[in-house]
C-alpha angles and dihedrals in degrees: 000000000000112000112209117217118223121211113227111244111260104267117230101260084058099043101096116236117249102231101237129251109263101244117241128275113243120259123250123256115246083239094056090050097051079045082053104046101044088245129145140196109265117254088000107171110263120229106285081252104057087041080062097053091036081058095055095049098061095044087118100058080043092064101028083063101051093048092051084051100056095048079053101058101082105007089118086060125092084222095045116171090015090074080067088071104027097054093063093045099042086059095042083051086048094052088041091060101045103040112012089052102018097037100025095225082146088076115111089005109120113203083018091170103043081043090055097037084054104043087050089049095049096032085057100050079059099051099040091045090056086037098061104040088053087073096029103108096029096041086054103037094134086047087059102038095049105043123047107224142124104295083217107072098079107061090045079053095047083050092058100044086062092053102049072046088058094049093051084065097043082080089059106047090048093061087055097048087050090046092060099041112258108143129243099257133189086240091072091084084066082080088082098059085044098055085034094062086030099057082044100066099031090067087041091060097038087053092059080034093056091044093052095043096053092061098036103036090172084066083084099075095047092060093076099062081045102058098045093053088050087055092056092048100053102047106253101155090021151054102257087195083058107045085045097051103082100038131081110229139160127283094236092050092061090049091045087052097045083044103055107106095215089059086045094050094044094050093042086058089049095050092047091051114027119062093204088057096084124190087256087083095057124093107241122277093012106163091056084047078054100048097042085052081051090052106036089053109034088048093035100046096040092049096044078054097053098046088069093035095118087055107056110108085017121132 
């Protein structure tokens, strides 16, 4: 009989170690990889700071294109550039005729038609102003998609256009303040300060308005009712001293209506330009009321606007 001989198991302090698997090292965020690699997000939004000088540096392309705009805007018309003038007097001639006529808002009004020529000029650089930068960003969505620049600069473009729009009709509205009368005066070159400040918050407010309007496209067909509410609202075919004489309301409605920047800009304008407007028409300390709207709204507004730049064409 064979006996079979059995080896003993090895017994543990034999048994030899296995040498461990070094662990993993951790994987890389997506973020320390673009930090190594010297990489960015695309169209990321710059410092407040560098937007500024970004800015500055495509002030040319700012005004080049309104310029070009504004060539554009009636080059499909046989009268071409002349609608620049004719649109803001045909509606001056329009509000003349219903209440200055029909509803004798004229009365009591020296220089009516001077007052009222004055008020629709400068009640349209507002409303175009706000117009236009509401569709600013999503009625040029190829424009921002295609090209990387600050999204800023189109509404502050759309905003000058409607200014150089505004100075084509300065001409005119010169010929019609001489033609009834009212004297050339060294207060004229107040007109610069005015349309300074004024320029100033209209692309402040077309900035908010072109934010807004980028992520709420449809906001663009309730600006319309707005704005004509706020004309009515600012006299620009009337006195505002006079519709509000015979009638007792509250304290805090005079001071909303002295207080609301399109009326301060339009009678800044008047008594700039119109010898009968005095001083005495004016709200106290208008021209500060004038500058803080300037500020509130161009800081505020540019700044509001910067805050959302990496999202526009976006999504």
């Amino acid at each position: 009989m064979s006996q079979v001989l059995h080896t003993p198991p090895p017994t543990t302090a034999d048994t030899p170690r296995a040498t461990p698997a070094p662990a993993p090292a951790p994987a890389e965020t997506p973020a320390q990889l673009a930090e190594r690699y010297g990489l960015s997000v695309s169209g990321a939004r710059p410092s407040l700071g560098a937007y500024v000088r970004q800015l500055w540096a495509r002030r040319h392309f700012i005004t080049a294109f309104a310029t070009a705009k504004l060539t554009a805007q009636y080059s499909q018309a046989k009268l071409g550039q002349v609608w620049q003038i004719a649109n803001p007097l045909l509606n001056a001639a329009v509000y003349y005729l219903i209440f200055g006529l029909l509803m004798g808002t004229k009365k009591g009004v020296p220089d009516y038609v001077p007052f009222l020529v004055t008020g629709v000029f400068v009640w349209t650089f507002t409303q175009s102003s706000i117009m236009a930068g509401t569709r600013a960003i999503s009625g040029s969505l190829g424009l921002v998609r295609a090209l990387h620049f600050p999204r800023a600069s189109l509404p502050l473009s759309f905003c000058l256009q409607q200014l150089q729009q505004l100075l084509f009709s300065m001409a005119a509205l010169v010929v019609i303040l001489l033609a009834f009368g009212v004297p050339v005066a060294a207060s004229w070159l107040l007109i610069v300060p005015a349309l300074t400040l004024q320029f100033v918050f209209n692309a402040g407010v077309a900035m908010v308005m072109a934010r807004i309007g980028a992520k709420t496209p449809d906001i663009s067909q309730l600006m319309p009712f707005v704005l004509r509410t706020w004309m009515y609202a600012s006299g620009v075919m009337f006195s505002m001293d006079h519709i509000l004489a015979d009638r007792d309301m509250p304290a805090f409605v005079h001071l909303l209506l002295e207080l609301n920047p399109a009326a301060v800009y339009i009678d800044l304008m008047r008594f700039a330009l119109i010898d009968s407007f005095h001083a005495g028409q004016l709200p106290s300390h208008v021209w500060a009321i004038a500058a803080g709207w300037a500020l509130v709204a161009g800081v505020g507004g540019f700044i509001y606007f910067w805050k959302a730049e990496e999202t526009y064409g976006r999504g």
